[in-house]
C-alpha positions in Angstrom: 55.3 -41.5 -30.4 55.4 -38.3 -28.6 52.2 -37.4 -26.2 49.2 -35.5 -27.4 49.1 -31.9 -26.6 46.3 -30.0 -25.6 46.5 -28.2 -28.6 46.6 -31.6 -30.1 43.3 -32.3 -29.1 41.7 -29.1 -30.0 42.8 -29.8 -33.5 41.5 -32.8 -33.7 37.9 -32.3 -32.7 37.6 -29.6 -35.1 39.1 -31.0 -37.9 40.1 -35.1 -38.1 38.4 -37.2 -40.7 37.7 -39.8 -38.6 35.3 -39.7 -36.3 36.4 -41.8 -33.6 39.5 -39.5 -33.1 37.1 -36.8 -32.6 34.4 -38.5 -30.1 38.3 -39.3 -28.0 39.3 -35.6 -28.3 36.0 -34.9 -27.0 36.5 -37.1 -24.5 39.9 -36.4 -23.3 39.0 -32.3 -23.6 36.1 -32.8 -21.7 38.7 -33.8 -18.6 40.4 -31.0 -18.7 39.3 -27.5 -17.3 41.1 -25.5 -19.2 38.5 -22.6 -20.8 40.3 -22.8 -24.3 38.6 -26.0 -24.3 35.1 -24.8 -25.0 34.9 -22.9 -27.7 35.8 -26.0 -29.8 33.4 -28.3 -27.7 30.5 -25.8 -28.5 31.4 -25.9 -32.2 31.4 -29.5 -32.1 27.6 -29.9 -31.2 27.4 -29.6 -35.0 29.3 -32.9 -35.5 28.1 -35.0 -38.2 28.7 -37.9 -36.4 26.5 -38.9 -33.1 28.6 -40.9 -31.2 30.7 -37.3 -31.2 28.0 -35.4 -30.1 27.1 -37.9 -27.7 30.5 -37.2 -26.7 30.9 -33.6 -26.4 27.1 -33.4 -24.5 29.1 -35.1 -21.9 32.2 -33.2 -21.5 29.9 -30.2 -21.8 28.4 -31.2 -18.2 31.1 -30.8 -16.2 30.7 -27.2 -16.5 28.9 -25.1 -14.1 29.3 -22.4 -16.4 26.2 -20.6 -18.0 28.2 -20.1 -20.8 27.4 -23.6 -22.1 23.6 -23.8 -21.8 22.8 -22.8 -25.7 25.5 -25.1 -26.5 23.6 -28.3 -24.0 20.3 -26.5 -25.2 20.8 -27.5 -29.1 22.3 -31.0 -28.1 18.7 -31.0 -26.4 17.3 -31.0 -29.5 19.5 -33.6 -31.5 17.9 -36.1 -33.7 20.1 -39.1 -31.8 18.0 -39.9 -28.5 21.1 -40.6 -26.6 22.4 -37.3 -27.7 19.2 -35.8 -26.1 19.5 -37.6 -23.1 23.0 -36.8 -22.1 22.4 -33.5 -22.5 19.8 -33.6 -20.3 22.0 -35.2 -17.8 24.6 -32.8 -18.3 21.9 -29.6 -17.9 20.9 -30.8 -14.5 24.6 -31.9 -13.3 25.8 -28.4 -14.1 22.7 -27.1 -12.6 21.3 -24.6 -15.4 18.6 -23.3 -14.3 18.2 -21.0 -17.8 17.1 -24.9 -19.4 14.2 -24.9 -16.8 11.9 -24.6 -19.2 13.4 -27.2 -22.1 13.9 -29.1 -19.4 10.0 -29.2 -19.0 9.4 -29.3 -22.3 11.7 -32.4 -22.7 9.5 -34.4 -20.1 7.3 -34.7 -23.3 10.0 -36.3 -25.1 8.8 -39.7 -27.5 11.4 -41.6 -26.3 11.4 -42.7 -22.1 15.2 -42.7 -21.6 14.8 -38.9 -22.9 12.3 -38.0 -20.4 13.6 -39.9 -17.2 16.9 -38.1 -17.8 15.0 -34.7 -17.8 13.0 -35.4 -15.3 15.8 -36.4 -12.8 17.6 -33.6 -14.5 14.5 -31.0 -13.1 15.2 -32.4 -9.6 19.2 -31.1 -9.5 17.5 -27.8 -10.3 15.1 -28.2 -7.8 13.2 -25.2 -8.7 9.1 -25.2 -7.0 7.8 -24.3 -11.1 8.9 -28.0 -12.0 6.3 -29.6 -9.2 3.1 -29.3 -11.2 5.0 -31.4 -14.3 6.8 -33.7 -11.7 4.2 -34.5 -10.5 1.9 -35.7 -13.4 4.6 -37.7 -13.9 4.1 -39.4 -11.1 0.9 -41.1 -13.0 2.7 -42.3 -16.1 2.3 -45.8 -17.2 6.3 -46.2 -17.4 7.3 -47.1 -14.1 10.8 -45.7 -14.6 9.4 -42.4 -14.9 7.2 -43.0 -11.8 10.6 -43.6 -10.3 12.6 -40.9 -11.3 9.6 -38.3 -10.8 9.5 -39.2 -7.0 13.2 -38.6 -6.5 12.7 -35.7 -8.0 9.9 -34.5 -6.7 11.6 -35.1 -3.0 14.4 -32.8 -3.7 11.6 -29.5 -4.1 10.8 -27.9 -2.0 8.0 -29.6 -0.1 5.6 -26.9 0.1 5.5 -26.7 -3.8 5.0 -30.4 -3.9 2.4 -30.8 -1.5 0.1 -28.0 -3.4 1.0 -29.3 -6.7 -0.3 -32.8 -6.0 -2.9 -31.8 -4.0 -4.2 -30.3 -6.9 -3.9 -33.1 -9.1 -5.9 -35.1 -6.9 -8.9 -34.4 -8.1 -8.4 -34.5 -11.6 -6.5 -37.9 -12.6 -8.1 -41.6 -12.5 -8.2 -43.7 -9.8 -5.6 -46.3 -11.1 -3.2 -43.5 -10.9 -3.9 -42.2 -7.3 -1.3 -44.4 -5.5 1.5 -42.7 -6.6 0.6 -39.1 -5.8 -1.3 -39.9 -2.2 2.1 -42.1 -1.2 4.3 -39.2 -2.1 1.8 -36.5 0.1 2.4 -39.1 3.0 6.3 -38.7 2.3 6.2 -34.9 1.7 3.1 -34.2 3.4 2.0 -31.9 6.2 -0.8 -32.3 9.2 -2.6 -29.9 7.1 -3.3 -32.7 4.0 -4.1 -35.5 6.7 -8.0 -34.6 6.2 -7.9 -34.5 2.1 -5.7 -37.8 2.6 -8.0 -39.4 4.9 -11.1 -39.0 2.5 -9.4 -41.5 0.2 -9.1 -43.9 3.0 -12.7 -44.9 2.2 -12.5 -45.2 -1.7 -13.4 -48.3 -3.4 -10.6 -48.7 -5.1 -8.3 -50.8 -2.6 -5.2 -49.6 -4.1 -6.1 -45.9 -3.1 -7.6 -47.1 0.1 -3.9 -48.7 0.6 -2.4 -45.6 -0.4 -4.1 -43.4 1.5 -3.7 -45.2 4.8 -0.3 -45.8 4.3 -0.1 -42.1 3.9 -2.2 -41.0 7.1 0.4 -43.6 8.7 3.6 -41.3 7.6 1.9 -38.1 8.6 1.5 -39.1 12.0 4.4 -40.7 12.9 6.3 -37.4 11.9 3.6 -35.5 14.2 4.6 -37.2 17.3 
């Protein structure tokens, strides 16, 4: 059987019946960095089957290329979950920064695996506007997103961070203090060691925890 050609391939993403030959032309496409390749790729976000666009969100991230985004952008929006997620993935690995804000926007997502992705996705970018969303995240009850918004939120830059949690502070419950108070000790400057230290005496013993574990961080990087 003589081997596939890239023209091969091409053909067979945008026309084959069955769908698995498509999602492996999507696949074996996506290796290749030939431009011819992505005018067929794009197309093929209207697949009708998932697993294909599944498929072609992933091949689509190996593309620094701008010229993709709408293409990531209405995979972004698919009705298939994983779809969403990969494409999310594949937004911050090719670092878009046009998808900033349905990146945001996809931090609301319903389903958790959607959001984490677009959250880590927001720290690749690593632009300051994502703090304020970061780091609410930093409160929600899923700790993967916890997780994921810290890592994040330590690849901003710190000065962003610090004023967008500082600024939280005052405004969320006390159960969900920890989390923003340990990330001011990581990211924090001399200058929050006073707003820290007021939570030092709090009755909740968690945010006392926090805090002091804070004021701990910020002075061993002042010495």
């Amino acid at each position: 059987m003589p081997e596939l050609t890239l023209e091969d391939y091409l053909s067979q993403i945008r026309t084959h019946p069955d769908a698995d030959v498509r999602r492996n032309a999507a696949w074996v496409l996506g290796r290749q960095r030939d431009p011819r390749i992505l005018p067929a790729l794009m197309a093929a976000v209207n697949d009708a089957d998932s697993s294909v666009r599944l498929r072609v969100a992933e091949s689509l991230g190996v593309w620094r290329d701008e010229s993709v985004t709408s293409a990531l952008l209405r995979l972004l929006q698919d009705a298939d979950s994983d779809v969403r997620a990969q494409a999310a993935q594949s937004l911050g690995q090719g670092e878009h920064h046009s998808a900033l804000a349905a990146l945001l926007a996809a931090v609301n997502d319903p389903e958790d695996e959607v959001r984490a992705t677009a959250i880590e996705a927001l720290g690749k970018l690593a632009d300051a506007e994502a703090a304020p969303t970061l780091g609410l995240a930093l409160t929600d009850d899923d700790s993967l997103i916890r997780f994921q918004a810290l890592q994040s939120l330590l690849l901003l830059p710190a000065e962003a961070t610090q004023s967008a949690l500082l600024a939280l502070l005052p405004t969320v419950e006390a159960a969900r203090l920890p989390p923003l108070l340990e990330t001011l000790g990581r990211i924090g400057s001399t200058e929050t060691f006073d707003l820290i230290s007021a939570f030092s005496t709090h009755p909740d013993e968690a945010v006392q925890g926090a805090a002091e574990w804070a004021m701990e961080q910020i002075k061993a990087r002042s010495t």
